[in-house]
N, C-alpha and C positions, 0 to 999 in steps of 0.2 A: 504493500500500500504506500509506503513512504515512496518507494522508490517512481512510484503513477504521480502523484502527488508532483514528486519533483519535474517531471518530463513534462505534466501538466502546464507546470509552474515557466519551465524554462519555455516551451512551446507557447504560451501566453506574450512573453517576455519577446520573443522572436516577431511574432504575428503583430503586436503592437509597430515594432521598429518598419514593418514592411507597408501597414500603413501611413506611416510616417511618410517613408521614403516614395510609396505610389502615390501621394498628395502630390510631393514633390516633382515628382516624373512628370504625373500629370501635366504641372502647368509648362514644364519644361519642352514638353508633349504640343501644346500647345502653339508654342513659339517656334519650334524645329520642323515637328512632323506638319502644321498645317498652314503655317505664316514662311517658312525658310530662314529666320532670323536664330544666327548661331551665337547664343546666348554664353559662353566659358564663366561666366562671373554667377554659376547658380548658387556658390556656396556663400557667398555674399549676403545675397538677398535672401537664404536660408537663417543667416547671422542677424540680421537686421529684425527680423520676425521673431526670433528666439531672444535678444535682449532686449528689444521693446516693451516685448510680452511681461516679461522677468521685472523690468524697472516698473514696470506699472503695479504687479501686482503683488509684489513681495514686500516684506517690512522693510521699517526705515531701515536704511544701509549707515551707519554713522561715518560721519568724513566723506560720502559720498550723495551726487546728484541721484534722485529717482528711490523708490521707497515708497511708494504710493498706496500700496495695499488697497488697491481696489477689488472687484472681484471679475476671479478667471475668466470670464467672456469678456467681460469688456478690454482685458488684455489680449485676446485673439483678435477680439475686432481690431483693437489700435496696432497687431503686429502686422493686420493685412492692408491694415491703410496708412503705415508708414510704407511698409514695402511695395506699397502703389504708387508712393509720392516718391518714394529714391527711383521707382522705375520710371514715373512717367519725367524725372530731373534727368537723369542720364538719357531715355529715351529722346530726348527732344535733340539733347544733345548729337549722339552716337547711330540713332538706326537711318540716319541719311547714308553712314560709309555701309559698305556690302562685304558679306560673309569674312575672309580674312581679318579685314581690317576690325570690324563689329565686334569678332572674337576677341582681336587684340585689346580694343578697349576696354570690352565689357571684364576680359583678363584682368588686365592692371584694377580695374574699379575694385573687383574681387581682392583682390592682393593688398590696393589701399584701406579696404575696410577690417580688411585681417588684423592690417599693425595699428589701425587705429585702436581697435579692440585691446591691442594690445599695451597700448602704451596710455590709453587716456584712463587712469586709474580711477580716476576721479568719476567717470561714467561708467566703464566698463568692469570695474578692478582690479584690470589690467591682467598680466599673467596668473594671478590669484583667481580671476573667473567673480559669479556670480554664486553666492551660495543662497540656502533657504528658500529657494524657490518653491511657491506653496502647490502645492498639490490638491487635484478636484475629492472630493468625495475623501477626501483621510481624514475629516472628522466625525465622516462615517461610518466608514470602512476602517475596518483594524487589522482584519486579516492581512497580509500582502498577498497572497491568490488570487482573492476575493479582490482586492484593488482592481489587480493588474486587469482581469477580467471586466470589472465594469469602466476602466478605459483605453481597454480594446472595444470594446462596444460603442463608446463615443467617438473614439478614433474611425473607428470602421463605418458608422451614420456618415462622421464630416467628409471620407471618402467617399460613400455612397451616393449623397447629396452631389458630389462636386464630380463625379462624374456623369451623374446623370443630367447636371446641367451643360456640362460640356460637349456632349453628346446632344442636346438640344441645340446648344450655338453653331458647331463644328455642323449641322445635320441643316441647318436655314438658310437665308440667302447668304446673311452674312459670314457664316461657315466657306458658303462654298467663292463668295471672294476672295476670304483667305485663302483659298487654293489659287485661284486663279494668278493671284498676286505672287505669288511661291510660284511657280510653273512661268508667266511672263508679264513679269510687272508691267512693260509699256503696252502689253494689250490690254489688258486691265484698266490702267488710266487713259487709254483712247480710246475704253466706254463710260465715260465719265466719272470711275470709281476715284479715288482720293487714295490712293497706294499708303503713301506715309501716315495718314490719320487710322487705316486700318493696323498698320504694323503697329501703332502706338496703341493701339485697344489693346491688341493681342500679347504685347510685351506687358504690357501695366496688367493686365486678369493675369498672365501664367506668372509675375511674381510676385502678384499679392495670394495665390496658391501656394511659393514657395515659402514664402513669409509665415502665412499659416501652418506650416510642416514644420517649418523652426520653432514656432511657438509650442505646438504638440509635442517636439522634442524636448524644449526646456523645460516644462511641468513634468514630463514621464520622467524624466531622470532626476530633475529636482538642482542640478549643478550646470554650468556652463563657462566654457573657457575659451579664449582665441584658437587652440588648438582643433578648438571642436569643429571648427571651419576651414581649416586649409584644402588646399588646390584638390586634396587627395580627394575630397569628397565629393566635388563636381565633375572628376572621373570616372567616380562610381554609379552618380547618376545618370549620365551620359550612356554608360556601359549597360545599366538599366535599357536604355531608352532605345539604345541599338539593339539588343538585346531582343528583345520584346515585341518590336517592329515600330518605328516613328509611323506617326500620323493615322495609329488605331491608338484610342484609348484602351481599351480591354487587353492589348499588347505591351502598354505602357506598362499597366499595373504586373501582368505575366513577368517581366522583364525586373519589374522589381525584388516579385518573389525568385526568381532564378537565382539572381545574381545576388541577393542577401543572403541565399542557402549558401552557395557557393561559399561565399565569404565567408559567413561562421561557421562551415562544416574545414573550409582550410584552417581557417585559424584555431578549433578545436584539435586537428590533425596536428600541428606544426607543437602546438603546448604538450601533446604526449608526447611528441617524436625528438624533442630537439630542447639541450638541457636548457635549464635556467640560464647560464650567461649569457647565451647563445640568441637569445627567446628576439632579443631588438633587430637585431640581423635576419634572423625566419621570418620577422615578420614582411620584409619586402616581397618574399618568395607569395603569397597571396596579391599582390599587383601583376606581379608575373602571372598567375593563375589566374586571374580577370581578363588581363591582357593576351592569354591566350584561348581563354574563351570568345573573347572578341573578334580576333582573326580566325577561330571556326567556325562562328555564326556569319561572318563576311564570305568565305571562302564558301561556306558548303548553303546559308541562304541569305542572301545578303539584303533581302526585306526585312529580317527580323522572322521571331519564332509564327507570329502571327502574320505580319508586315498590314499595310495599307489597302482599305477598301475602294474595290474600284469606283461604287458606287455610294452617294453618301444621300441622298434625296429619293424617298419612297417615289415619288413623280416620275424620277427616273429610272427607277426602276421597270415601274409601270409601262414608259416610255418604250424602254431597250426589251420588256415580254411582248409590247405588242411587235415590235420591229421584226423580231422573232418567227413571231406565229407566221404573219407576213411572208 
């Protein structure tokens, strides 16, 4: 029994972290697989949602900005509308350059917001991180099981909600501009469409998404540090995202769970196999094992596990049966 218990327990603990990261995907999903806009700076705007959330909601911090102890919704809300406003700030900025260039900046922004984290003590607390961060339902819930369980279940609503909204937008007209605009922007705006007012929707929704993932992460774990965000993470979700197939939602999420199995089944492997001093060195050996996942899902389907619907509008569908019968 103990030994259910625990499998339970860690299999809770897991399935939280993948909704997390398919929040994440999602909006990243949004930007890549149906706008064309190559986003590198996801872990940023993952950061910017997770200590928003944290300053709003957690006790006073003494010597330090933020301490508000408000309550945990209205810290998601304000992580997903700051992380609308750093995107719609840089967006205005950055999504006129194209793919290389986009990456590179949206890069550096990622990188600048790393060492800010890290160095404005006074906001962030610098390399010390964010402690106390409060947690839903723990003057509820006493159990940790029983926690973990009822927020996996909230975790998994705000996934469910946000993909089924996205599947609404990505499924409408507006949906299917974003496509058009990815595939060939100047025919696009030679139907009168507004190309860059589009890319700026669709950047501002998938990282006020990602902002919200950041948020769910700082409450589940309870701690948060600049570390928690470096370059390594928006790899990961990348690697998700190809993974799983861009420009399907339901791939997105697939890609998530893939690739977080991966990860903690190497990184479980690596901690039996390879002594304690060794342990910081094995752990690169799990990037290598992403990254050659990566190059087998290119190589052998290079749409991803799911990859991309040809058809995104029931009308159309309708359209291409009668063409058919025809």
């Amino acid at each position: 029994m103990p030994d259910l218990l625990g499998l339970l327990s860690y299999g809770t603990f897991f399935l939280v972290f993948v909704t997390i990261y398919g929040l994440v995907v999602l909006g990243l999903n949004l930007q890549w697989g149906f706008t064309g806009l190559f986003n590198v700076g996801v872990a940023g705007f993952v950061a910017i949602g997770a200590y928003t959330s944290a300053l709003l909601t957690a006790p006073d911090y003494p010597d330090q900005i933020g301490g508000l102890a408000l309550p945990i919704p209205l810290g998601w809300l304000g992580a997903m509308v700051t992380s609308g406003l750093a995107a719609f700030i840089v967006g205005v900025a950055a999504l006129r350059l194209r793919h290389d260039y986009l990456a590179i900046t949206t890069f550096g922004i990622a990188v600048t917001l790393q060492l800010v984290a890290l160095n404005a003590q006074s906001l962030t607390g610098g390399p010390f991180g964010l402690q106390f961060i409060p947690k839903p339902f723990a003057g509820v819930i006493a159990d940790n099981l029983a926690w973990n369980l009822a927020y996996l279940a909230m975790a998994a609503t705000l996934l469910g909600l946000s993909y089924v909204a996205l599947e609404r937008l990505v499924r409408s007209p507006w949906g299917r501009v974003l496509r058009a605009i990815r595939e060939d922007e100047t025919a696009a705006e030679s139907l009168g469409k507004r190309a860059f007012r589009f890319r700026l929707q669709a950047f501002v929704i998938g990282c006020m998404l990602m902002g919200l993932g950041g948020a769910l992460y700082a409450h589940f774990v309870g701690y948060i540090a600049p570390e928690d965000f470096l370059p390594i993470l928006t790899f990961q979700l990348w690697t998700m995202l190809i993974v799983g197939g861009s420009g399907n939602n339901r791939g997105a999420v697939l890609g998530a769970v893939v690739v977080w199995a991966l990860w903690t089944l190497s990184g479980n492997v690596l901690r039996e196999l390879v002594p304690a001093e060794h342990q910081a060195r094995a752990a690169t050996l799990q990037v290598v094992l992403i990254g050659l996942l990566l190059m087998l899902i290119l190589l052998v389907r290079p749409r991803g596990l799911l990859g991309e619907e040809a058809v995104v509008s029931r009308h159309m569908k309708d359209s291409a049966g009668e063409v058919q019968e025809e």
